[in-house]
C-alpha positions as CSV (number, residue, x, y, z in Angstrom):
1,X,-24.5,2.5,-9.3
2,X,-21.6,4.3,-10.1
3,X,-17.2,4.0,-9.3
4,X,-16.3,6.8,-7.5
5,X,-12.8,8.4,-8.4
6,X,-10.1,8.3,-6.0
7,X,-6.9,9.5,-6.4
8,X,-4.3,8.0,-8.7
9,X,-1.9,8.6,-5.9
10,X,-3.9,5.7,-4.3
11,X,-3.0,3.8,-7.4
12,X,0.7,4.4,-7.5
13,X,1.0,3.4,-3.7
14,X,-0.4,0.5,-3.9
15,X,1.8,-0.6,-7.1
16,X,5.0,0.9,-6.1
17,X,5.7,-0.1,-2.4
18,X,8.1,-2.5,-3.2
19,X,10.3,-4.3,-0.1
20,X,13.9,-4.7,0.5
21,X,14.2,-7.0,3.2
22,X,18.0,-6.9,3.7
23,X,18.1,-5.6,7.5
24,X,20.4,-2.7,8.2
25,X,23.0,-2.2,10.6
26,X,21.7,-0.4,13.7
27,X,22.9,2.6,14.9
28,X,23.6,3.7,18.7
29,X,21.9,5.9,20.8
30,X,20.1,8.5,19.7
31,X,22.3,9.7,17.4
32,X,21.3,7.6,14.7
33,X,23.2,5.1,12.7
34,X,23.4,3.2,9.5
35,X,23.6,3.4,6.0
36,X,21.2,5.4,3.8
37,X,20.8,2.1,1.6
38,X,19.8,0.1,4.5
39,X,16.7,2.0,4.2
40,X,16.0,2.4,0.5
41,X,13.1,0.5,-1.3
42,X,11.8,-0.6,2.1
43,X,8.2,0.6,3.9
44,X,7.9,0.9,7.4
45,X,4.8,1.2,10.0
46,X,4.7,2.6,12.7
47,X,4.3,0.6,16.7
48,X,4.8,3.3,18.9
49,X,4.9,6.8,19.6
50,X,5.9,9.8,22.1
51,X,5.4,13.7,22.2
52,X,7.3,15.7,24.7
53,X,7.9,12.7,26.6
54,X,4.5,11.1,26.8
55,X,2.5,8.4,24.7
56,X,1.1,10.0,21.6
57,X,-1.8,8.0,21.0
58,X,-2.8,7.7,16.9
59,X,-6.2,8.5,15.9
60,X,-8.0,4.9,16.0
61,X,-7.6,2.7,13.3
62,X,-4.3,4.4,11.3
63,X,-0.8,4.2,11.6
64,X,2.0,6.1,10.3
65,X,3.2,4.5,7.1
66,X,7.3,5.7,6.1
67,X,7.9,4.1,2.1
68,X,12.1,5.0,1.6
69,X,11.3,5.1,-2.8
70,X,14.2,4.0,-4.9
71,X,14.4,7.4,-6.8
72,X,15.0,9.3,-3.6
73,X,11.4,10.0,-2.6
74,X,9.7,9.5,1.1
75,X,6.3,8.9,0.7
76,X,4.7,9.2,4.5
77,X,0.4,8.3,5.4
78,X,-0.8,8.7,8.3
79,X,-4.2,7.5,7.6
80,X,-5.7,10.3,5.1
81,X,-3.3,12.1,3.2
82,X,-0.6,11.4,1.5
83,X,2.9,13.5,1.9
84,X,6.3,13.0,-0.6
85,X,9.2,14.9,-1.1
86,X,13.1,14.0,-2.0
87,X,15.1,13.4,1.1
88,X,18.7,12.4,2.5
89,X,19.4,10.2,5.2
90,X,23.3,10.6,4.8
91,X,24.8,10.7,8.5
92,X,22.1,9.6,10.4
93,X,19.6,12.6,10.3
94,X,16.8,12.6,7.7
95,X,16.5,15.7,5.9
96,X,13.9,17.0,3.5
97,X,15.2,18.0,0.7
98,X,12.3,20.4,-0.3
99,X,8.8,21.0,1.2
100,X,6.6,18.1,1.0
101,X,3.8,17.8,-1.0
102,X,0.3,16.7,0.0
103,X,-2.6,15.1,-1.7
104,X,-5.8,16.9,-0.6
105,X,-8.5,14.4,0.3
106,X,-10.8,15.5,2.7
107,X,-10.1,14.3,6.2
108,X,-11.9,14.5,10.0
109,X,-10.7,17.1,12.0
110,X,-8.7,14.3,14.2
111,X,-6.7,12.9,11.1
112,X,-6.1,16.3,9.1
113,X,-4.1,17.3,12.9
114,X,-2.3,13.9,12.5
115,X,-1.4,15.0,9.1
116,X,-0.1,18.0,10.8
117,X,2.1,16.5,12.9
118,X,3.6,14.4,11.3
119,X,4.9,16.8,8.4
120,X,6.2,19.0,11.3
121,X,8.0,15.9,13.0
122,X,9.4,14.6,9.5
123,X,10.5,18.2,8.5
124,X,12.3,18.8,11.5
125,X,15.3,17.2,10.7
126,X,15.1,14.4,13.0
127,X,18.0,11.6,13.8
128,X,17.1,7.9,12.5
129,X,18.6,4.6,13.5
130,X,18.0,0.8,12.3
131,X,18.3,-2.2,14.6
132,X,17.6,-4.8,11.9
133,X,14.0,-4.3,11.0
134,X,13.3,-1.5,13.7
135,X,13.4,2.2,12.5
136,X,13.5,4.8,15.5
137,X,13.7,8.4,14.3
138,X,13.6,11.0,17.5
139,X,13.6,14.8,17.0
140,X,13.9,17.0,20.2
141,X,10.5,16.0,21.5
142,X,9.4,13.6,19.4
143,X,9.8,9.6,18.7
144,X,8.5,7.1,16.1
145,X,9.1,4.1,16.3
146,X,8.3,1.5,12.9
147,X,8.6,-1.3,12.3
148,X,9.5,-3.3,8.5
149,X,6.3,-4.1,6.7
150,X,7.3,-7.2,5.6
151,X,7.3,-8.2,9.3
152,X,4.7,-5.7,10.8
153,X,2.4,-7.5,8.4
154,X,3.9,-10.2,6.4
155,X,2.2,-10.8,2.7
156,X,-0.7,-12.8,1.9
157,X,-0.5,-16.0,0.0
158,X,-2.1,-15.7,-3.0
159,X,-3.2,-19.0,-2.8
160,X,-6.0,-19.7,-0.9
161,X,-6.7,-16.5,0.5
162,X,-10.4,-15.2,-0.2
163,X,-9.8,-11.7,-2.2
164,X,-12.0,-9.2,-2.5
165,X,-12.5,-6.1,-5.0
166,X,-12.0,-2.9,-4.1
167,X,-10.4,-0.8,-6.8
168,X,-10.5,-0.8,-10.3
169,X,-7.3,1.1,-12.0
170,X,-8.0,2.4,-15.5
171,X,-4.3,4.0,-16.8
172,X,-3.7,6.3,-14.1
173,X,-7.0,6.4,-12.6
174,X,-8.6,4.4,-10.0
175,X,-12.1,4.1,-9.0
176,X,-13.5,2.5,-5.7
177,X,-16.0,-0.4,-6.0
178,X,-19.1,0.0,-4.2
179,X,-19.4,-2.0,-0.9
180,X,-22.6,-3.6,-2.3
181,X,-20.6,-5.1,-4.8
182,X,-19.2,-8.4,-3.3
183,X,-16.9,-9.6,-5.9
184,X,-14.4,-11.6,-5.0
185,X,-11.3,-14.1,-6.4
186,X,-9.4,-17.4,-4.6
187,X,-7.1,-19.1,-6.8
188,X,-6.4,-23.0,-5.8
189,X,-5.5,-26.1,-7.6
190,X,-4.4,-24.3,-10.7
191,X,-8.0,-22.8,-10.9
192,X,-9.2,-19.6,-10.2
193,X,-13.2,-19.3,-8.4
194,X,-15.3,-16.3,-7.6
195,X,-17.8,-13.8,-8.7
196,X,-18.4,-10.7,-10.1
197,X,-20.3,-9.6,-7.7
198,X,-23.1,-11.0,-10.0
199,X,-21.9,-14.1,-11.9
200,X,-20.3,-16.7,-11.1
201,X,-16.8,-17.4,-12.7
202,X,-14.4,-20.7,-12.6
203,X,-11.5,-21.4,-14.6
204,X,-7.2,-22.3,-15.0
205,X,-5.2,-20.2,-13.5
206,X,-1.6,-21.4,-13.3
207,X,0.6,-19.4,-11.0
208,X,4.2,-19.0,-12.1
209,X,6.5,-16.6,-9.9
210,X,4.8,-13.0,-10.0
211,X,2.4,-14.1,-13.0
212,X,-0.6,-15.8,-13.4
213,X,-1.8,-17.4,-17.0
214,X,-5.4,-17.9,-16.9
215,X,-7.4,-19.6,-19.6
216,X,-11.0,-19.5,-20.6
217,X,-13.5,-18.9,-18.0
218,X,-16.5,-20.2,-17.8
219,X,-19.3,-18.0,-16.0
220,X,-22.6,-17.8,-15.3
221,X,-25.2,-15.8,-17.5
222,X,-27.4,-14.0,-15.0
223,X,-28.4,-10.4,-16.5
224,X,-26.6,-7.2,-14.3
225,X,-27.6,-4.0,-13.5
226,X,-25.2,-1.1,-15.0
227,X,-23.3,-0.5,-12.0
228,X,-21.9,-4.6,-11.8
229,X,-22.0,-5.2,-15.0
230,X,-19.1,-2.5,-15.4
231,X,-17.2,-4.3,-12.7
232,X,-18.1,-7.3,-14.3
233,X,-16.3,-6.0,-17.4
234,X,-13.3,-4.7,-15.9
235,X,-12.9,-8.3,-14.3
236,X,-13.4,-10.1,-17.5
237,X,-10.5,-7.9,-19.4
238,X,-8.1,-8.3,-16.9
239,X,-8.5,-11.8,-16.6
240,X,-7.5,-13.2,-19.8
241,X,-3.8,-14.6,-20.4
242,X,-0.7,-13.9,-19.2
243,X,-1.3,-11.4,-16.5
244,X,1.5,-9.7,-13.9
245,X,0.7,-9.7,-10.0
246,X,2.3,-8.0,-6.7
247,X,1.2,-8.7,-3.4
248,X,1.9,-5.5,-0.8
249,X,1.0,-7.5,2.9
250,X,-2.9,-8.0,1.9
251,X,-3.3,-6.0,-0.7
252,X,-3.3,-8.2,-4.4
253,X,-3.0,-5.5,-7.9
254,X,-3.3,-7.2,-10.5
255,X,-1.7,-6.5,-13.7
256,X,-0.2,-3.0,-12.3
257,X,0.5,-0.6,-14.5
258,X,-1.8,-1.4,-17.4
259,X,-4.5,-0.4,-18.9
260,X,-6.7,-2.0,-17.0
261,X,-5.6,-3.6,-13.6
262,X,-7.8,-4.7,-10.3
263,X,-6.8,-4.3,-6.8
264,X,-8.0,-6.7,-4.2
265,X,-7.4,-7.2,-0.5
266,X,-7.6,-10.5,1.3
């Protein structure tokens, strides 16, 4: 039972989507409004849409995801690939700064046309306004209207939420874990509890701002086959010490941007 690769794309999204939650001031109209900064270091998802006038229904199950980077970067998903590029919001419009690049995973016909549109709608130049934690950005036929992360969907306490495994990063690498590989983590009572998706493990975990400092763990002893007993590894080097956290809505990454770090959703 193998990891399979993913992009490290995947990696630095989840890492990097860091929130501002200072609300903007909203613009009027259609003509957009606000200050470029209001929108900087914040990620937005999308509620609604309309094309030439009419609902344009989303492929089931995605959304358009907007991430305003610090260094000047808009990183846009709308449920398979990945587009980023430099742009400037000055005066209301948003304009591209250069073409936008794409990462190439192979998508359903439905979501490689949602990819399509949405780089046209983005690279059209289109007029953006905030009304606190709303974002509406209207080109000539086209509407999208988001929504702040941090409100669309609020983050998870790390506390007694149930997380499971999904990613393992390795430097800049990340590999998916296997859905038949049920490890999981819930940190309560200055303890952390869980599994490896073969052993058992127990031990302190004493959570202190965006760190966690766990001490020995105690596990069970039960022999894995190759496939968990890699996860089982990658959870047992990450869990020792002093170890960073974020938490991006459900999504827990542990120890981002080491050497070894584990991402988790709840």
């Amino acid at each position: 039972m193998g990891l399979g690769v993913i992009g490290a794309l995947a990696a630095l999204q989840l890492a990097g989507c860091g929130q501002d939650s200072t609300a903007g001031q909203g613009g009027q109209g259609g003509q957009g409004g606000g200050q470029g900064d209001d929108l900087t270091g914040r990620t937005f998802l999308s509620t609604a849409a309309t094309d030439g006038g009419q609902p344009h229904e989303l492929v089931a199950g995605t959304r358009v995801s907007l991430w305003f980077a610090d260094d000047g970067r808009l990183v846009a998903n709308a449920g398979c690939n990945t587009l980023s590029g430099p742009v400037d919001v000055g005066g209301g419009t948003l304009h591209l700064s250069g073409d936008l690049s794409m990462t190439e995973m192979g998508c359903d016909a439905p979501r490689h046309a949602q990819d399509g549109w949405l780089a046209e709608f983005l690279g059209s130049g289109p007029s953006w306004r905030l009304d606190g934690d709303e974002l509406v950005i209207t080109s000539s036929d086209a509407e999208l209207v988001l929504l702040d992360r941090s409100v669309a969907e609020p983050d998870k306490s790390i506390e007694g939420t149930k997380w499971l495994l999904e990613t393992i990063f390795t430097g800049e690498a990340a590999s998916s874990v296997p859905a038949d590989a049920p490890a999981h983590l819930t940190f309560t009572g200055g303890r952390v509890v869980g599994s490896t998706g073969c052993n058992s493990v127990d031990g302190p975990a004493t959570i202190n701002g965006s760190t966690i400092e766990f001490g020995p763990l105690a596990m069970t002893r039960k022999a894995c086959p190759d496939g968990l007993a890699e996860i089982e590894r990658a959870i047992v080097t990450v869990l020792q010490g002093r170890v960073p956290f974020t938490i991006e809505s459900d999504q827990l990454i542990l120890n981002p941007g080491g050497a070894q770090g584990l991402g988790l959703r709840g």
